[in-house]
Backbone bond lengths (Angstrom), bond angles and torsions (degrees), N, CA, C in turn:
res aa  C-N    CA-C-N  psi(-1)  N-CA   C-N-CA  omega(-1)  CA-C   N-CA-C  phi
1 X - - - 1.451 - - 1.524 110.58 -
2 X 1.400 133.20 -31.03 1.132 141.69 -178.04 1.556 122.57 -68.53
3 X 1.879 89.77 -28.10 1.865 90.80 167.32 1.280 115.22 -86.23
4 X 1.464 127.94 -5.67 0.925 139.00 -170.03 2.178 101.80 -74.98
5 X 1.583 88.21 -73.42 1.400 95.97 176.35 1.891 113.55 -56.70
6 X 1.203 115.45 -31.08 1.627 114.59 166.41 1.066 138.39 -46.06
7 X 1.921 97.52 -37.80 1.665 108.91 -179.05 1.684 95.96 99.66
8 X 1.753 122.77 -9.63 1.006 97.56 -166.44 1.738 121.88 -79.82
9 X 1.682 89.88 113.59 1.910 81.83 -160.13 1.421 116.81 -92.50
10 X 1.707 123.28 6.07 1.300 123.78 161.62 1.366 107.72 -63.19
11 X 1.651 110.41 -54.86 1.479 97.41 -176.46 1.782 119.41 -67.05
12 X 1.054 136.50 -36.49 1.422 144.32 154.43 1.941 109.21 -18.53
13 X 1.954 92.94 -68.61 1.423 93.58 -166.02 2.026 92.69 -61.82
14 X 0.908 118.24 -72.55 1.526 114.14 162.34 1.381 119.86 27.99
15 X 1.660 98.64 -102.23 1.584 117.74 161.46 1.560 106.71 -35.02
16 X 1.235 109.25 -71.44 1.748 109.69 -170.25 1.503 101.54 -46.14
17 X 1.583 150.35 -40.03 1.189 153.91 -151.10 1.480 108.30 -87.96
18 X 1.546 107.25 -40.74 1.733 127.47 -163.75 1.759 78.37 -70.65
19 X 1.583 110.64 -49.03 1.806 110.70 -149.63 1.353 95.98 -65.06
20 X 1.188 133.30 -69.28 2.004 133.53 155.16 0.937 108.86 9.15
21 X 1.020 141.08 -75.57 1.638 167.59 -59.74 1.666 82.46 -147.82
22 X 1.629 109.74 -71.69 1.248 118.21 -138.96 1.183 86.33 -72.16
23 X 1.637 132.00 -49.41 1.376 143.31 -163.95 1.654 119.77 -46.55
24 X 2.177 95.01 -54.47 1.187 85.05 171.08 1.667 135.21 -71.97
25 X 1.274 104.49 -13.74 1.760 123.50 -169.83 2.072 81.60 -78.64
26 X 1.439 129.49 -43.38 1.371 93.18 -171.36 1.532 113.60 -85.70
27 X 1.409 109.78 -0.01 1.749 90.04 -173.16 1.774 103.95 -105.92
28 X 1.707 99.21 12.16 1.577 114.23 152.46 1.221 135.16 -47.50
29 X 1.260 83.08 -60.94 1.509 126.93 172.43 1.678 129.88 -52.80
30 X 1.096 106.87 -66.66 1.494 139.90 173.29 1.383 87.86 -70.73
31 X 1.369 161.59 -28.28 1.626 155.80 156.24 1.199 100.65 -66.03
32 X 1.284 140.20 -51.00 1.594 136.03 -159.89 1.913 95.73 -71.53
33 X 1.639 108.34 -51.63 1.807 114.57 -164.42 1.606 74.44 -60.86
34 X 1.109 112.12 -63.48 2.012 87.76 -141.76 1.953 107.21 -56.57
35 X 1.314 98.86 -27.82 1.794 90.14 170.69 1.286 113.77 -66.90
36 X 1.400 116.04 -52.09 1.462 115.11 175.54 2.034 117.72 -35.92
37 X 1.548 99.03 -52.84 1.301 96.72 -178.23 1.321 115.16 -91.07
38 X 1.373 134.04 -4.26 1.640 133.53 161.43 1.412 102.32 -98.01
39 X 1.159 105.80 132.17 1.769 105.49 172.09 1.687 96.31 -99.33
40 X 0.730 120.33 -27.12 1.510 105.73 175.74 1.881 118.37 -42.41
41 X 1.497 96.83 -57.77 0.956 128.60 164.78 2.134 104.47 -25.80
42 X 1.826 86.36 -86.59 1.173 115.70 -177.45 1.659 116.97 -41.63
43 X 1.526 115.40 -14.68 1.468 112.50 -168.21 1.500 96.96 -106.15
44 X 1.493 127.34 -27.31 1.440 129.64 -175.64 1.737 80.97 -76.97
45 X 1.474 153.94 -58.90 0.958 132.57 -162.35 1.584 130.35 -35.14
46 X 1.921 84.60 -55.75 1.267 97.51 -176.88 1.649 127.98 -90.68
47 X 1.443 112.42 23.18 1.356 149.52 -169.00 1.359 99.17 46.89
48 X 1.314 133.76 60.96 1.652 133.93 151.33 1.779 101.42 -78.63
49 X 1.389 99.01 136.23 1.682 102.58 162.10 1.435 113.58 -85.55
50 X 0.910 120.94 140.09 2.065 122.88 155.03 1.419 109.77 -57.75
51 X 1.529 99.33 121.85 1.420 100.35 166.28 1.171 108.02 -115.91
């Protein structure tokens, strides 16, 4: 809160960059488990058809 009221906007953009960061790495993540544990999923990934 203190960089906030400071103006200090390296550390701001910072935080805001790290928070991005983290967001996209978890909904990475959370895309890979749910293919991993649906093969349905997992076979359109790896372009298998259902036969």
């Amino acid at each position: 809160m203190d960089a906030i009221l400071q103006r200090d906007y390296p550390v701001i953009q910072g935080i805001v960059l790290l928070g991005a960061i983290v967001f996209i790495l978890v909904n990475l993540l959370v895309d890979l488990l749910y293919a991993w544990i649906n093969p349905k999923i997992r076979d359109e990934m790896l372009g298998k058809t259902a036969r």
